[in-house]
Phi, psi and omega in degrees: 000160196282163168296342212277295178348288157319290197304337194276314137335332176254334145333286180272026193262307186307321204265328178313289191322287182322322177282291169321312192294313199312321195248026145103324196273151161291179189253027150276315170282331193280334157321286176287002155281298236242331164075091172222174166259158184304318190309330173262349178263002142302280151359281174330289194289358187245359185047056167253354164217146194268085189309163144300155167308292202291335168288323181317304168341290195285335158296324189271356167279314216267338185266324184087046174212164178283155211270005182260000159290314201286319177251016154243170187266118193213063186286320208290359184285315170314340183268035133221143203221119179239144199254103163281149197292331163276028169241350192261150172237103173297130188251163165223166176244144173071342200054063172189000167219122203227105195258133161200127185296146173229308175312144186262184163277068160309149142335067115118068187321168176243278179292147157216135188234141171234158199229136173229138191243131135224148164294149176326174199053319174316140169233235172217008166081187228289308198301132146291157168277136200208113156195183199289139159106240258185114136233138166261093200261108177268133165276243184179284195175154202121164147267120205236127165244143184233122187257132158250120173060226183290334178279167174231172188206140202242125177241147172229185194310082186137340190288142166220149189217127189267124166195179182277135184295316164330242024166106156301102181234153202209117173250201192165146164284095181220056169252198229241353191212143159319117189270123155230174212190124175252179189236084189240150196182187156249132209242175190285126187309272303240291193310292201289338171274013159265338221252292158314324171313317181284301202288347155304294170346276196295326179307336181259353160302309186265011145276356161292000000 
């Protein structure tokens, strides 16, 4: 092959790669999203094969983008991203803590914001939360306790508490009626691709 070639072939092997991550999926789901073997979208993302069209297809099915993005350079579609609300599909855990993505897929976002519902009792588990950058907790309704480092801090409907995500931090309900609340923040590459994984998941449940 030509350099021109290569190079246009490692482009979309990068870009292929850059979108699965972004949104969370393995190169095992993106398969079975796309109906390929893992084995070949390894291949792909690593440029040991030069897909195809109907495979180029069946990836940009699987990925969920139109298929002339994947061989045109079409990053500026990335600085805007509109989320309409009957595209977001709230996932839940347990049935008593209920995630729903708000932020759209930019180009190698900085901020993600999510709206999160819990039931009385409920927490954000055993472990604090700890990562880089920024967080912002708004409530909505409910009572929310937010523990940051040594403080705890009690938010009710309109409150918002701002602080650095480094700092082991944990919230929890532990009022009488269901607290919701959003979150923006930069969240840990571990969390957002499961918390993407997950809301792929329900999106394809409920296209089934």
């Amino acid at each position: 092959m030509s350099k021109g070639v290569d190079d246009e072939v490692a482009r979309i092997a990068d870009r292929i790669r850059r979108w699965r991550e972004e949104k969370g999926f393995t190169r095992q789901l993106l398969g079975e999203r796309s109906g390929l073997a893992v084995s070949t979208v390894h291949k792909i993302e690593t440029g040991q094969m030069i897909p195809s069209i109907a495979v180029l297809l069946k990836l940009a099915h699987g990925l969920g983008r139109r298929p002339t993005e994947i061989i045109e350079d079409a990053e500026s579609d990335d600085a805007v991203a509109m989320m309409r609300a009957s595209e977001r599909k709230p996932i839940r855990f347990e049935g008593r803590i209920s995630v729903e993505r708000l932020s759209g897929d930019l180009l190698d976002p900085v901020l993600e914001m999510w709206r999160v519902a819990i039931h009385p009792g409920m927490s954000s588990g055993r472990r604090p939360i700890r990562n880089d950058g920024e967080a912002l907790i708004v409530c909505e309704k409910g009572r929310l306790a937010v523990r940051v480092g040594d403080d705890e801090y009690t938010l009710g409907a309109g409150d918002a508490l701002h602080f650095k995500a480094n700092i082991p931090h944990s919230w929890r309900n532990e009022g009488r009626s269901v607290a919701q609340f959003t979150i923006t923040g930069t969240l840990s590459k571990e969390i957002r691709a499961l918390l993407h994984q997950r809301v792929a998941q329900a999106a394809q449940l409920a296209a089934e």
